[in-house]
N, C-alpha and C positions, 0 to 999 in steps of 0.2 A: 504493500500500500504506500510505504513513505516514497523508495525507489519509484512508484506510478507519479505518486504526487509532483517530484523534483523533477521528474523527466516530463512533464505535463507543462509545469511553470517554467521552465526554460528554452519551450517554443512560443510563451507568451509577455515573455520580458522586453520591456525596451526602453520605456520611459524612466529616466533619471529624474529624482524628486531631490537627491543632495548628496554630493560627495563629502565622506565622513575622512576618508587618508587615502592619499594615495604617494605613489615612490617610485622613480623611476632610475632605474640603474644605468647606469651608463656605458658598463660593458656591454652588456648584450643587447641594450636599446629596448626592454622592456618594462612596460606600466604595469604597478600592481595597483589595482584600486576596490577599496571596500564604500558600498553607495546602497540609498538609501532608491529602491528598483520598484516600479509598478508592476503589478501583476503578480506579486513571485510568492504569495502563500495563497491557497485555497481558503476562503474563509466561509462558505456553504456549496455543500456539495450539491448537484443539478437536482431538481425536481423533477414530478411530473410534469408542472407548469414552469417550473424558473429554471433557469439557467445558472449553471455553475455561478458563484460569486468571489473573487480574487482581490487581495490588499495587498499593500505595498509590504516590502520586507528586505531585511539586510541582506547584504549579497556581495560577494568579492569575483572580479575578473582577475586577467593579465592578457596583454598583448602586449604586439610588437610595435611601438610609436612610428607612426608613418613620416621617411624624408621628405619632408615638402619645404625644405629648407627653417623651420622653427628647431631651435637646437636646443634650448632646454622645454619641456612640456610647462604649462601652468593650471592651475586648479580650471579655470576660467574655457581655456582651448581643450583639455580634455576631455571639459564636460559635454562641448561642442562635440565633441569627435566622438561620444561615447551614447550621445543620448538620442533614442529613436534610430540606435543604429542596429541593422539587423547581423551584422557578420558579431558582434559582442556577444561571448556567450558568457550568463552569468551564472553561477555557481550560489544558491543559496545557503547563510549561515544558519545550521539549525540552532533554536532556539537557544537551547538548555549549553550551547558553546558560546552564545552572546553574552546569557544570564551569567556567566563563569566572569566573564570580560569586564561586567558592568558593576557597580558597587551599589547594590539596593541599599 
């Protein structure tokens, strides 16, 4: 069921709602970014009548920063490059590994 769930929510991610960290290393030219992702948890499963319903949820990438001549990345150009993009695959954080992260 979880495996269905995450494999479900990351054919319908795309919209960035807010970049929380990201890091871009400079050897191998690759962005890590953890962002705050539409779509990426199920929050009521389909009905007879309704349709699935999906919320936003924590979610980490990485790629490879594209040469287009910009040499260091910034929060700002990232977010451009990263939101409503469909080649982005995101990876959602489960809960109870955020819950660890965050100080109730």
């Amino acid at each position: 069921m979880y495996g269905r769930l995450i494999e479900n929510c990351l054919d319908k991610m795309s919209e960035v709602h807010k970049i929380y960290h990201f890091n871009w290393d400079q050897k191998d030219e690759m962005v890590y970014v953890e962002a705050e992702v539409a779509d990426a948890v199920m929050s009521c499963s389909a009905t007879l009548y309704e349709p699935e319903q999906w919320t936003h949820g924590r979610c980490t990438t990485s790629f490879l920063w594209p040469d287009d001549g910009e040499a260091t990345p910034t929060e700002q150009n990232i977010f451009e490059y990263i939101n409503n993009n469909s080649v982005i695959e995101w990876e959602l954080i489960p809960l109870e590994n955020f819950l660890e992260l965050t100080k109730i």
